[in-house]
N, C-alpha and C positions, 0 to 999 in steps of 0.2 A: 504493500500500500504506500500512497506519497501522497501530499496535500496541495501540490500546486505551487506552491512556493518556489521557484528557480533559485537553485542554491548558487550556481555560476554558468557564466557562458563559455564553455567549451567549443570545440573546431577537430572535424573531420579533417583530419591530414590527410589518409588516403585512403584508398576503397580496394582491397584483394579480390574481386571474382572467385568462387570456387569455381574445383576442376568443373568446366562442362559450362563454366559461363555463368554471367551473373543472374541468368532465368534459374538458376540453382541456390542465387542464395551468393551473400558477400559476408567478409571480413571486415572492421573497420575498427582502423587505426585512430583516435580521438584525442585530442589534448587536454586535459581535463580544467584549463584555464586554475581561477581560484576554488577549485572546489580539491577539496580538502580530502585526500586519500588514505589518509593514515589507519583507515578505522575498517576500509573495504579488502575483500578477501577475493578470493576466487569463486564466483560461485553467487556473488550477491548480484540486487539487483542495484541500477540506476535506470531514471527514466531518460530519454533521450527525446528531444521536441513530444515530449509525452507520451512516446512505447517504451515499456519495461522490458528491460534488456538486459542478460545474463555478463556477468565481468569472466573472459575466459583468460587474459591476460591484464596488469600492471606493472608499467614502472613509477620511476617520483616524476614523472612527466604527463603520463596519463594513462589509458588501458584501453582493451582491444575486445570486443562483441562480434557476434557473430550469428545475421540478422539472413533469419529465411527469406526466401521466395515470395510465401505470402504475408511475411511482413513486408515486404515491398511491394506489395500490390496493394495494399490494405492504409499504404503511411504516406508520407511526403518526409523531406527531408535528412532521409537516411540512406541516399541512393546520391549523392555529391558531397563534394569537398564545400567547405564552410563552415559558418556557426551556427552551432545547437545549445536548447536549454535544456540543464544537466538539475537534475534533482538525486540524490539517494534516499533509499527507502527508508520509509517511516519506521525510529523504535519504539519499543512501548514506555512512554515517561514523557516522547517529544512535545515538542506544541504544535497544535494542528493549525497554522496560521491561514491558511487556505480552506478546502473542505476535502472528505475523504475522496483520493483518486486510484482507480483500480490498475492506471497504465497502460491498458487497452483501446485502444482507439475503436469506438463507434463509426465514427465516418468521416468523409471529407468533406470539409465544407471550402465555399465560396467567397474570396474578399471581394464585399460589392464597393465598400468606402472607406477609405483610412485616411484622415484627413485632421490639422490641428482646428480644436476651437478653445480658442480661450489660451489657458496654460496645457487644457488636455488635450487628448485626442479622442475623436472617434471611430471609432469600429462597425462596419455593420459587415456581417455574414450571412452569405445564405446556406441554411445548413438541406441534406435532405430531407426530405418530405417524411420518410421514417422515422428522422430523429426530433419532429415537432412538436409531440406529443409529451416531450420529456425539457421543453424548453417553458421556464417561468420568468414571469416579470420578478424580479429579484432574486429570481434564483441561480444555481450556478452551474458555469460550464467551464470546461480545461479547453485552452486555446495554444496549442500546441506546447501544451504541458503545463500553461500558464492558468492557473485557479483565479476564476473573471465575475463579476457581477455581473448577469444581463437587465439591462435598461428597460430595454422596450423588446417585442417579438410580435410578426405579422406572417401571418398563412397569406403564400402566394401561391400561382397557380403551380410552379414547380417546386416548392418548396416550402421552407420558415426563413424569414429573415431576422435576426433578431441585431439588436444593438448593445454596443460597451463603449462606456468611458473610462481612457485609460490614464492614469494620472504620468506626472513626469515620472518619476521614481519607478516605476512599472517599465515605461519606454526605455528608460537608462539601465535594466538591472539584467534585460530582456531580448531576444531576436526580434520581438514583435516589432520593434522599429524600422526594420526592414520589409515589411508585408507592402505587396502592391496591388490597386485593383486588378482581379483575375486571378489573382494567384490559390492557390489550394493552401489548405491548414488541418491539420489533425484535430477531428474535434470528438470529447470525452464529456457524455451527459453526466449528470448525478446519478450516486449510484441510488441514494432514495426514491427520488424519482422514478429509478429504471423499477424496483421493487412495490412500490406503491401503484405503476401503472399495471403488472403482475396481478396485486391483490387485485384491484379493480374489473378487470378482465378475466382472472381464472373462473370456467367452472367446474364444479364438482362433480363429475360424470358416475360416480360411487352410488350416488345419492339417489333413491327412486325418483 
């Protein structure tokens, strides 16, 4: 589990192909910027622009994953060289300064508007039409790994668009300063939400 909170912004050095090509699945070599290695093992996780990702390798410079096929069908940003936001997994005592994230990416959404007003910025995304049902006005979403308040949310005909404002400090700590219209972002509903719309929708087929 992780809560959103980008612990630092790390950079894909470089991308190894497995044998048979990168339709099989890559290696990636990562710099792990300021995030703090001293405590991670082999075997743990960190989130990477918000997919939870096995450590198969570390040095004091950073460590090396090794991300399938369909996480690369499934993600953005884990398939070039660049910067990523780097979280490690939640322990039990932390503070959850964000809200619970499972590291799974749901879906890809759509940047329709990223633009400054004021001292902040705005956000709007269009997420899939699957994942609207799990979007709330104040409620939260992971924006490529990033734990977000959404503002406002509108059912359109291909989709949900919903909106954020992002403070400075957010822009500064963040990749999200680099988002352009068009572009894709990993997006991670709440998991209450994902559960609560479960409840509401299960039926009991047991039951005469």
């Amino acid at each position: 589990m992780f809560t959103g909170i980008v612990a630092a912004v790390g950079r894909i050095e470089s991308i190894e192909p497995f044998e048979g090509g990168t339709w099989a699945g890559v290696h990636l070599n990562i710099n792990a910027g300021g995030l703090d290695l001293s405590d991670v093992g082999l075997g743990d996780s960190i989130a990477i622009q918000g997919a939870c990702m096995t450590v198969v390798s570390k040095d004091d410079k950073g460590f090396s994953v090794d991300v399938s096929r369909e996480s690369l069908r499934l993600t953005r940003g884990l398939d070039a060289v660049g910067e990523v936001n780097l979280e490690k997994s939640l322990r039990v005592g932390d503070q959850i300064g964000g809200h619970l994230v499972s590291g799974h990416v749901d879906g890809l959404g759509e940047v329709i508007r990223f633009e400054p007003v004021g001292e902040s910025w705005l956000l709007v995304v269009k997420a899939p039409g699957s994942l609207g049902k799990f979007l709330a006005y104040k409620g939260s979403i992971t924006v490529n790994g990033v734990s977000l308040t959404v503002n406002t949310v509108e059912d359109v005909s291909d989709g949900t668009q919903f909106s954020i404002n992002l403070i400075p400090h957010t822009i500064a700590v963040t990749t999200l300063k680099a988002l352009k219209p068009g572009q894709q972002v990993n997006l991670e509903v709440d998991t209450i939400a994902r559960y609560c719309e479960r409840l509401m929708s299960y039926q009991d087929t047991t039951m005469g």
